[in-house]
Residue, then its C-alpha position, 0 to 999 in steps of 0.5 A: x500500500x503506497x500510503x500505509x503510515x500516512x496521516x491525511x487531512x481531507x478538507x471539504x469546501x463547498x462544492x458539488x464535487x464533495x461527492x467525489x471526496x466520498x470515493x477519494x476517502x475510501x481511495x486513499x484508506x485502502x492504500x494504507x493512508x489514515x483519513x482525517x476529515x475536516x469540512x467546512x459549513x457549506x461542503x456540509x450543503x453537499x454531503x454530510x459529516x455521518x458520511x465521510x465519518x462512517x467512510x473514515x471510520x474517524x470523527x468529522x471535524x467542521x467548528x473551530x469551537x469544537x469541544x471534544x479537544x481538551x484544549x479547544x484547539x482542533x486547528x492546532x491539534x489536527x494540523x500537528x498529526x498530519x503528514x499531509x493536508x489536502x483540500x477536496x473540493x478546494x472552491x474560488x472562495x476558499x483559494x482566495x481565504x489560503x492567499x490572504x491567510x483569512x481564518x474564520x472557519x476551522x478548515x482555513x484556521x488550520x491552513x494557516x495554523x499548519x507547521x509549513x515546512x513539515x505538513x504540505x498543503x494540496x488543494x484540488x481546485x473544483x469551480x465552474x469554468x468561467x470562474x476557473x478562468x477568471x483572472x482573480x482565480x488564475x492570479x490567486x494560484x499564482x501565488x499560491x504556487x509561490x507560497x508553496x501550496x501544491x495545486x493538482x490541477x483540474x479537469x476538463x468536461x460537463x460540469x453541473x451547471x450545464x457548461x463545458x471546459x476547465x475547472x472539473x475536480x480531479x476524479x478520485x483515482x487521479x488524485x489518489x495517483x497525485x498524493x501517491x506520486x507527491x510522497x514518492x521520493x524525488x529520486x530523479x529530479x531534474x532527469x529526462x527519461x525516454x520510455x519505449x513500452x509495449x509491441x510493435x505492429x509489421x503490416x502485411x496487407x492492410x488489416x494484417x501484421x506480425x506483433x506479439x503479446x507484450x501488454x506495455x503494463x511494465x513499460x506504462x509502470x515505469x513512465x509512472x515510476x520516472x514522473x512521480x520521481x521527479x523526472x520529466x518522462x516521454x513514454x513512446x507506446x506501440x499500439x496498446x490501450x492502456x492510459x497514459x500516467x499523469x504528468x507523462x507525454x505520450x508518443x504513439x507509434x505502430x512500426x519498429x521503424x517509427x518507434x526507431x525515429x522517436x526514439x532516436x529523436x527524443x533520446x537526443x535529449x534524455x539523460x536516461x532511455x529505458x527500453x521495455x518495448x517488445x520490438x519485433x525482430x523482423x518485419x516483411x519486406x514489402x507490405x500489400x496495398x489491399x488485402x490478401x485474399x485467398x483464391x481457394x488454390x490452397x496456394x500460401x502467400x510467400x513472405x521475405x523477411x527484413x530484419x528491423x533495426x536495434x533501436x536500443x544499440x543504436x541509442x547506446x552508440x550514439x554520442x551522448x551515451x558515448x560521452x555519458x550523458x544518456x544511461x542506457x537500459x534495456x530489457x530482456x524477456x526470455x522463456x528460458x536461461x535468463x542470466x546467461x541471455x541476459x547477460x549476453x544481450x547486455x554486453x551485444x547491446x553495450x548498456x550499463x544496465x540490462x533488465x530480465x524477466x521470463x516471458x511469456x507467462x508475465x505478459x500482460x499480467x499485473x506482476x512480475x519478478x526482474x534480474x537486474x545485470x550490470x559489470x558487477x553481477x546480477x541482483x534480483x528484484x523478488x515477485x511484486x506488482x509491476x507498480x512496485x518493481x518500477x519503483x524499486x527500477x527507478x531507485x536502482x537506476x538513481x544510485x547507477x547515475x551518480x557514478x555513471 
């Protein structure tokens, strides 16, 4: 659980999307974190107190006046035991209340009570998209961002009011993945980090082609890995339907050889290139303009093979890995004799770094087990999610930087 032994205050304000805090609260609970609601009077219009208490399984607080604190300070008391405080709905009035330090409610009190270099503040902004665009509002974010608050950011869709555009509220598991990603070490600040992830597509004829069964789940899983560690991620994706990670750019591709030219483009920027893609080996020499069609002869197309280029060796020749400004690791899946192909494909393909796993039983699966190879020998990353051993990847490639 990627929140266990967290303590978050989840601050209500006045908006329809208080609903949305019901499922954010159970979100956030069955990923470990313990939920402290806190709402003002008008997010009380949207959703009750008996709600968030019976999903928090904890006393809702809503008046700075409340007495069950010994000391009559809730605003003190609540804002020292969190880890974390994040305001779900954040309404345009309450924004303006954090930029002008007003207190006149217990949620707005304990803000600006709140220790502000131990216990970050995260407002989700939700408000009708005129108000969203208002120049007070957008002036009002400013410089909340200046004084440190952490602004999620807001969708775009219907809103309640009948209207379309900016100033959605997150729906719940996106913020869920935005508090996750904020407690995630910022083990790769600063970093560019290139992703290539899932299969390639070799057409035959138009509606035919040769691919295989690589899911990206673990490719996808990293570029999540890489953005909540502080890196800004380029994630070039063969053709799979899987969403793309917040915070990540996304470069769709279908051939080997249109993933070779995005990667060989955005790789001239990276410091790291981390190459998961299952790339077919071969692909057909020449490709049918229409579809081949059976003549009922029994006779069999006859297809030439051409081999694809190493996208992965290509980049690790290249200048800038050659001069040590790009890290270069690439990924082995094998049926069988991991280690001694795993090792083998490291020194071909020329990476400090070479990641196996045992395929095909892990594709497309949630979980994994990987053999990471370098000049010092093998470490194994022990069967977990495929979340999970991003992060550990990601930890493992952070300490190879500092002496590359």
């Amino acid at each position: 659980m990627d929140l266990s032994g967290k303590h978050i205050v989840l601050g209500l304000t006045g908006g329809i999307a208080c609903y949305k805090a019901a499922e954010l609260c159970r979100a956030l609970i069955k990923q470990g974190a313990t939920v402290q609601v806190v709402m003002t009077e008008a997010a009380a219009q949207f959703i009750t107190p008996v709600t968030m208490q019976a999903l928090s399984n904890r006393t809702v607080y809503d008046s700075q006046w409340d007495a069950r604190e010994r000391n009559n300070m809730p605003h003190i008391n609540l804002s020292r035991e969190a880890d974390a405080i994040l305001i779900a709905p954040c309404s345009a009035d309450f924004m303006a209340k954090l930029l002008h330090g007003r207190a006149d409610d217990l949620l707005s009190l304990m803000c600006l009570a709140r220790p502000i270099e131990t216990v970050p503040l995260l407002i989700a902004p939700a408000m009708n998209r005129e108000m969203w665009a208002h120049p007070a509002t957008q002036r009002n974010l400013s410089q909340l961002r200046a004084d440190g608050t952490h602004v999620l950011g807001v969708g775009n869709g219907d809103q309640a009011c009948g209207e379309t555009g900016d100033g959605r509220m997150l729906e719940p598991e996106e913020l869920l993945q935005e508090v996750i990603a904020f407690f995630q070490p910022k083990l790769l600040a600063g970093q560019r980090v290139v992703v290539t992830a899932g299969p390639t597509f070799e057409a035959i004829d138009p509606v035919r082609g040769i691919t295989n069964l690589s899911s990206g789940k673990m490719g996808f899983a990293i570029a999540r890995a890489a953005q909540d560690a502080g890196a800004e991620v380029t994630l070039i994706a063969g053709p799979v339907s899987l969403p793309t990670p917040r915070g990540v750019r996304r470069v769709d591709v279908k051939s080997a050889l249109n993933m070779r030219l995005a990667a060989v483009e955005y790789a001239q920027a990276a410091t790291v290139f981390i190459a998961t893609a299952a790339v077919a080996d071969w692909r057909p020499a020449t490709a049918a303009d229409q579809k081949l069609k059976k003549d009922g002869s029994g006779a069999t197309p006859q297809l030439e093979f051409v081999e694809n280029p190493d996208i992965l060796a290509e980049v690790a020749s290249g200048p800038r890995a050659i001069e040590g400004k790009l890290f270069c690791v690439g990924f082995a899946a094998e049926s069988h004799d991991l280690l001694a192909h795993a090792t083998a494909k490291r020194l071909r393909k020329k990476v400090p770094l070479l990641v196996g796993n045992i395929g095909p039983a892990t594709f497309g699966q949630d979980d994994n087990a990987l053999l990471l190879v370098d000049a010092q020998g093998a470490t194994e990353l022990p069967r977990n999610t495929k979340l999970q051993l991003a992060r550990q990847l990601v930890a493992e490639i952070a300490k190879r930087l500092h002496s590359h």
